[in-house]
N, C-alpha and C positions, 0 to 999 in steps of 0.2 A: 504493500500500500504506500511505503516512502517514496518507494521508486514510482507511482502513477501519478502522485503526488510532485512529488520532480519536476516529473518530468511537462504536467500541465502547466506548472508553474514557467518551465519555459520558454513552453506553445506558445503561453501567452505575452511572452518579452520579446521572443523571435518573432513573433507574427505581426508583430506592429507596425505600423505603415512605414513607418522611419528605419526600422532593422531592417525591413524587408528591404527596403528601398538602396540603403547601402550596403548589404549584401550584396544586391545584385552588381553594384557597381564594383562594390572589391572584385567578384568573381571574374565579369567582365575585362575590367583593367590588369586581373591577376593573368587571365588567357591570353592577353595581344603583348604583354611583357615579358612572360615565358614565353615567345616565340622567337623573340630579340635574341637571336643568340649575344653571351658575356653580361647580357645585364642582370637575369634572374629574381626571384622575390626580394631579396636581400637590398638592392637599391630599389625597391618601389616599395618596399615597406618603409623604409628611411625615409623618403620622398613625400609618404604619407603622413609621414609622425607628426609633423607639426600642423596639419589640417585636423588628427583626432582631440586635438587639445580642447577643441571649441566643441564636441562632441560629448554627451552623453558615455557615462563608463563601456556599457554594452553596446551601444552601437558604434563606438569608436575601437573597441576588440572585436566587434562583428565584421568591419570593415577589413579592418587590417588581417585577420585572417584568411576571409573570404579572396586577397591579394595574394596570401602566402603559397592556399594551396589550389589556387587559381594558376597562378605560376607554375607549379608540376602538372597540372592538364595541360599546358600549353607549351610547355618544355619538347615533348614528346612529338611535337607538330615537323620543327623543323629539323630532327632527327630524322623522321621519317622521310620528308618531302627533301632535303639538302644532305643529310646526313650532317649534319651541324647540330649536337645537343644543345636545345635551347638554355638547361639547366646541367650542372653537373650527376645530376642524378636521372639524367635522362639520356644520358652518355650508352647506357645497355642498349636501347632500343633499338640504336645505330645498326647493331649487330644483325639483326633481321627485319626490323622495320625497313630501313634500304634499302635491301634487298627486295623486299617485297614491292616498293616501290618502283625498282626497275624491270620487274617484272608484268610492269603495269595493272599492282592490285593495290596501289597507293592509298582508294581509296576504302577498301576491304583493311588497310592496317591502322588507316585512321579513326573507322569507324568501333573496330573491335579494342583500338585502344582507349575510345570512350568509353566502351560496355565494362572493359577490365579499370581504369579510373574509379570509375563511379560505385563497381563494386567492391573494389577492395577502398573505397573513402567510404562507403555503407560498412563495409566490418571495421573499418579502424572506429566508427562513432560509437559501433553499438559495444566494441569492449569497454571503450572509452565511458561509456554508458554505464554497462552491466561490471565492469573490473577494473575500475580507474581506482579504489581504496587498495584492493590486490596488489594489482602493478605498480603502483604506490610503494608498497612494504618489499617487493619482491628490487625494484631500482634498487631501495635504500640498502639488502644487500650484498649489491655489488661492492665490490671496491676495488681500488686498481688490481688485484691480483687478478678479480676475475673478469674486469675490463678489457687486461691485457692477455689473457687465457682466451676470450672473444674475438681480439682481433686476431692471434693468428689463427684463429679458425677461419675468420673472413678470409685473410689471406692465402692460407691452403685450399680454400672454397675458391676464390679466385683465380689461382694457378689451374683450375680442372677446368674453368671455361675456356681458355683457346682452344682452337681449333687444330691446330697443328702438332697437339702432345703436351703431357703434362710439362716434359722437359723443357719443352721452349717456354710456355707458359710461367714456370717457377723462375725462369730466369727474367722474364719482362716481369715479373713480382717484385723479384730483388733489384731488376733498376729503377723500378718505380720507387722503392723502398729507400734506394739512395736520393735519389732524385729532392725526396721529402726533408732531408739531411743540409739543403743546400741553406743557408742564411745564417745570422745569428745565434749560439745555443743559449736559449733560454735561461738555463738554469747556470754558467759559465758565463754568459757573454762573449765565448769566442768565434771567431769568426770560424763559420766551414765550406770548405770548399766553393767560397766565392771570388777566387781568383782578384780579390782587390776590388771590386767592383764593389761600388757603393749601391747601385740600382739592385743587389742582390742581395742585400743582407738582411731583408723580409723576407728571404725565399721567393720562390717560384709560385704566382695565383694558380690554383686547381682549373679556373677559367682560360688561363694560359695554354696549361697543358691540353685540354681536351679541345681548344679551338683549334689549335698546330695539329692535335695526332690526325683529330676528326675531319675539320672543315677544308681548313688549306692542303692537307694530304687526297682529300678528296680533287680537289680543283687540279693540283697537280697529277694525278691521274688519268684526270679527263682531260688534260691538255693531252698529256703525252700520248695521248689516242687508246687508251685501254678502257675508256668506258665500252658499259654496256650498253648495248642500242635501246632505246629507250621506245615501248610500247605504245600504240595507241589508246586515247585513254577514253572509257565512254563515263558521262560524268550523268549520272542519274540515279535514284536512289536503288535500284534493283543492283546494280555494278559496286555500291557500297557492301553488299552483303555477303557473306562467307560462305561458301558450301557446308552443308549439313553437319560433315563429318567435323570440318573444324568448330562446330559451336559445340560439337561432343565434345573435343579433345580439348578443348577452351575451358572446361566447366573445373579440373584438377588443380590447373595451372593458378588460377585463379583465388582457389583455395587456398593451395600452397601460396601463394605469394601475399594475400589478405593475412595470412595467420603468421608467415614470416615479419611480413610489415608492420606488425600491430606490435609483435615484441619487440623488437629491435628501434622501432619509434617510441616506446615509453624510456628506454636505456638513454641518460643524458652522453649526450658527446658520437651516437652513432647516425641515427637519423635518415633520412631517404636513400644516401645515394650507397651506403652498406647493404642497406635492407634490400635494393632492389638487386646489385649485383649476387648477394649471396640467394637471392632468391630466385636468379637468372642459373645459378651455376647449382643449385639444388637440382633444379627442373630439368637442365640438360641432362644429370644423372638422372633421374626416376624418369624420365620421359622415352618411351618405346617411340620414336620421331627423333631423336637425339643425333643422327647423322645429317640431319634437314638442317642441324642449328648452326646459325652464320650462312646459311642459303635463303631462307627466307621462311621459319618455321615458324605459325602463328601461335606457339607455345614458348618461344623466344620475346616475343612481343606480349604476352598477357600475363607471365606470371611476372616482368620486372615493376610493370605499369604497376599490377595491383597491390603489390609491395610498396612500390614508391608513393601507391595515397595513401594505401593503409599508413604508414609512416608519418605520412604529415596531417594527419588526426591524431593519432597517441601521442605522437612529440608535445604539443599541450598537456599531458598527462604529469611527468615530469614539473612543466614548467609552474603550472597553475596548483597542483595538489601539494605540492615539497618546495617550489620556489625554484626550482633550479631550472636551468635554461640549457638544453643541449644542443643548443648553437648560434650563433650571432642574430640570426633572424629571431630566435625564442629571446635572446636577451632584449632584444629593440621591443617585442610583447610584454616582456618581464618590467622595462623602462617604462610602458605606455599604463598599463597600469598602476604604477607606483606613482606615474606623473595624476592620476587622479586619486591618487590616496590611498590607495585599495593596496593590500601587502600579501600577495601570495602565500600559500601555504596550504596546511592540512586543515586551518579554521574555514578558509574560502568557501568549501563545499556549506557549509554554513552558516557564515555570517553574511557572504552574498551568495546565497543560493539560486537567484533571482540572474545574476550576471552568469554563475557555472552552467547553472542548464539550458539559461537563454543561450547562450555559445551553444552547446551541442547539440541543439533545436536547428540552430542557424547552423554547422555542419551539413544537417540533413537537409535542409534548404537548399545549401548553396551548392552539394552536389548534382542533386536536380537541375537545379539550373545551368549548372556545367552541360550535362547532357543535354539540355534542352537547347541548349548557345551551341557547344561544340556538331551537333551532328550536322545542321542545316549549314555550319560551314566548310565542311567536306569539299563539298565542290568547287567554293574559292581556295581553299589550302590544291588542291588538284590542280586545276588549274593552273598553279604558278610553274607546274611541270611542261606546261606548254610553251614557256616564254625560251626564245632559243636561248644556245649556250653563252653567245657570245654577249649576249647581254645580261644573262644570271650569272654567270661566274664574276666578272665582275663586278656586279652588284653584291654577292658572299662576300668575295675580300675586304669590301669597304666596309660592310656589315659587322664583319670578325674587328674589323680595325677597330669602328668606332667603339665597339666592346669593349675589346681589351682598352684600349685608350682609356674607358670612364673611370677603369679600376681606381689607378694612380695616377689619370692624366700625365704618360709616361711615353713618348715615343718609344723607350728602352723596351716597354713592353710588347710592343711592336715585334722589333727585329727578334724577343724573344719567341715569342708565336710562330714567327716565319721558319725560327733555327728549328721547332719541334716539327713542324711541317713536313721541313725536309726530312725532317728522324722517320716522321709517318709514312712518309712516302717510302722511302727504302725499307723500314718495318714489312710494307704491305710487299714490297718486290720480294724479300727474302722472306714470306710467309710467317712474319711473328704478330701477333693478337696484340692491338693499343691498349684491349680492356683490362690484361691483367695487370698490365703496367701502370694504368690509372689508380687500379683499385690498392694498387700496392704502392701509391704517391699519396693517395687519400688515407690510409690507414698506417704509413710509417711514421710520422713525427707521434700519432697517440701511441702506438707500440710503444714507442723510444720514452715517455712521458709516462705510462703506466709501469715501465718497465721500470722507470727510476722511481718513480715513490713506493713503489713494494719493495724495491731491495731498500731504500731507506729506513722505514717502515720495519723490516725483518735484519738491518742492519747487514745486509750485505748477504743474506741467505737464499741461495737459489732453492732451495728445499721449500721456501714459503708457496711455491707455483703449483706443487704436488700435495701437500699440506693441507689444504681447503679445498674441501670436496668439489667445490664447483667447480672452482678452476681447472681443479684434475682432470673432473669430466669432458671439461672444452680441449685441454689437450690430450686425453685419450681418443677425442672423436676427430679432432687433426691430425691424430697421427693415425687411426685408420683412413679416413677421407685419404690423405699422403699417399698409404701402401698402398690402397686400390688404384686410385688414380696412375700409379708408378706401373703396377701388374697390368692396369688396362696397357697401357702405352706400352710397356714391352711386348706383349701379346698380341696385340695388333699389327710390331713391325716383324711380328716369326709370322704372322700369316701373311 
């Protein structure tokens, strides 16, 4: 009865002409900025902050979320349609949405990556919903032993998604992993591997990497004459819709990836773009289709989507029930509320109970209306497939530029993007996977960072990793993930 109670209570805050109203415009503004490949929620919630000031508590966290995960629906557009992740956690999609793309069912991957969206932002509400006190007690915990026991799980999870063998795969992990290494050490101040360069001693933007591996690797391909011929496209809604057999094989994937995304969105510090990869590289393991994947599998495409929203529903879980923020975008949330008074925590669900559930009312709102926005523009996202080469390629370069550019307003960042580029582009001639290299740039500085406050912590004891069951159990299950992956790949080259 607390929970009907709840939950009418924030029917009734969501449904108000005013939430509703800017909902819709978060969602909105959240979909045509995650399409911008470099710029992402992160600058459009910024961008926003000082317009919720003048707003009411709830519809000023109505908006700005409705932006956050409006921007992972619309990450996924220019993946699919350019191969350019719009968001860094839309980087998986590249892998088979592309493809799919070139094979002229663009808009079959566009559409099914609504359907997987919306479902897995439907399960990330309704844990959110039914398990937010749970996963509440279960964050708290963690602690860096079993933080850093999680990522190399990701990271052995990610050395299995290339295509080309676990072997080449672990090794684009480990350059990714150094990659993460490059700038300032935190806890030292010493300078690493930045060769002097003052523009580097923030490291390398994630936004960097994935515009160089993905976008400009792209463009540089199709110049060199190795694209694929590109299909004719029939733009109508019957042409958007999947054959039979994929909306069976769609229903798993989905699953899997909503239930992966929901945990690993409430864990502060992991957040969409883990949850989707290891939920990418889960799937290709269980998936009877798992030779399709990196050609264009629509099980490659719906189990990272639905990760990726699951993830950015629970990530509020964290932020709003314990205070904690697991990532710059939750902290600028974490900021907006504090700027109207209101102090996060485990009282929240209680003393504004009226703002918690109005939020995850407006979740469910603002999905719908994703799908409702996102499907009738299918055929403008399609479309832009039509526009010749010689005028879309150059229009990408400029696009990636003016991205990277807004980070640090950094020409430096520029020439950096162009240098990953080239890596991409000979990556792809010499057959090595950009994804496991991201995923191991994105998860090396936390390794590095959980790894040192547990051995502080334990004073210097490697024993503390095996010590606490959890942790054990993450690297018990990386090190079989490891073996098999290793036995698949030798067994594959005696056959």
């Amino acid at each position: 009865m607390d929970l009907l109670n709840n939950l009418a209570l924030g029917i009734e805050t969501a449904f108000s002409p005013t939430n509703l109203l800017f909902c819709f415009v978060g969602v909105t503004l959240g979909t045509f900025i995650g399409v911008l490949p470099g710029i992402g929620a992160l600058a459009a919630v910024a961008m926003l902050l000082p317009v919720s000031f003048h707003l009411e508590p709830a519809t000023a966290l109505v908006m700005l979320a409705g932006v956050y995960y409006g921007a992972e629906y619309g990450g996924s557009i220019a993946s699919i349609i350019l191969n350019i992740p719009g968001t860094p956690s839309a980087s998986i999609t590249c892998l088979d949405g592309h493809p799919m793309a070139q094979q002229g069912r663009a808009g079959v991957a566009l559409f099914m990556t609504a359907i997987a969206s919306f479902c897995g932002g439907i399960m990330g509400v309704l844990v959110m919903t039914l398990l937010s006190p749970l996963l509440s007690a279960v964050a708290l915990s963690f602690g860096p032993t079993e933080y850093f026991s999680v990522m190399v799980l990701g990271l052995i999870a990610a050395s299995i998604v290339s295509q080309s063998g676990a072997l080449k795969g672990i090794l684009m992990v480990t350059v990714g992993v150094m990659l993460s290494t490059v700038g300032v050490d935190i806890n030292t101040g010493v300078e690493r591997f930045t060769g002097d360069i003052i523009e580097l001693r923030d490291g390398v933007s994630l936004v960097i990497v994935a515009m160089g591996l993905f976008g400009i690797s792209e463009v540089v391909i199709s110049i060199h004459g190795n694209l694929i011929e590109r299909k004719e496209y029939k733009i109508n809604f019957a042409s958007f819709l999947p054959k039979r057999d994929e909306w069976v094989r769609s229903i798993g994937p989905v699953l899997r990836g909503g239930s992966i995304g929901s945990f690993f969105g409430a864990l502060p510090g992991t957040g969409q773009t883990v949850a989707s990869y290891i939920g990418y590289a889960i799937e290709k393991r269980v998936s009877k289709n798992s030779a399709q994947f990196g050609k264009g599998a629509i099980e490659g495409v719906m189990a990272p989507e639905s990760a990726n929203n699951a993830a950015a529903q629970t990530a509020f879980i964290p932020t709003l029930t314990l205070g904690i923020p697991g990532s710059t975008t939750m902290a600028l949330m974490l900021g907006a509320l504090m700027i109207h008074g209101i102090i996060p925590g485990p009282k929240l669900m209680t003393e504004h109970a009226d703002l918690f559930w109005g939020l995850i009312v407006s979740f469910l709102i603002g999905n719908v209306l994703l799908l409702v926005l996102n499907i009738p523009l299918i055929g403008i996202w399609v479309r832009l497939l039509r526009v010749p080469y010689y005028l879309m390629y150059p229009t990408i370069v400029v696009l990636i530029c003016v991205g990277v550019y807004s980070i640090n307003n950094s020409i430096f960042d520029i020439w950096v993007t162009l240098v990953f580029g080239v890596m991409g582009y000979l990556m792809r001639i010499f057959h090595f996977e950009p994804a496991p290299l991201l995923i191991g740039f994105v998860l090396g500085s936390m390794i590095e960072e959980f790894m040192r406050r547990s051995l502080l912590l334990s004073r210097g004891d490697f024993m503390v990793f095996l010590e606490r069951p959890i942790s054990a159990g993450f690297l018990l299950t990386a090190a079989l993930v490891l073996a098999w992956a290793l036995w698949s790949s030798f067994k594959a080259q005696d056959d």
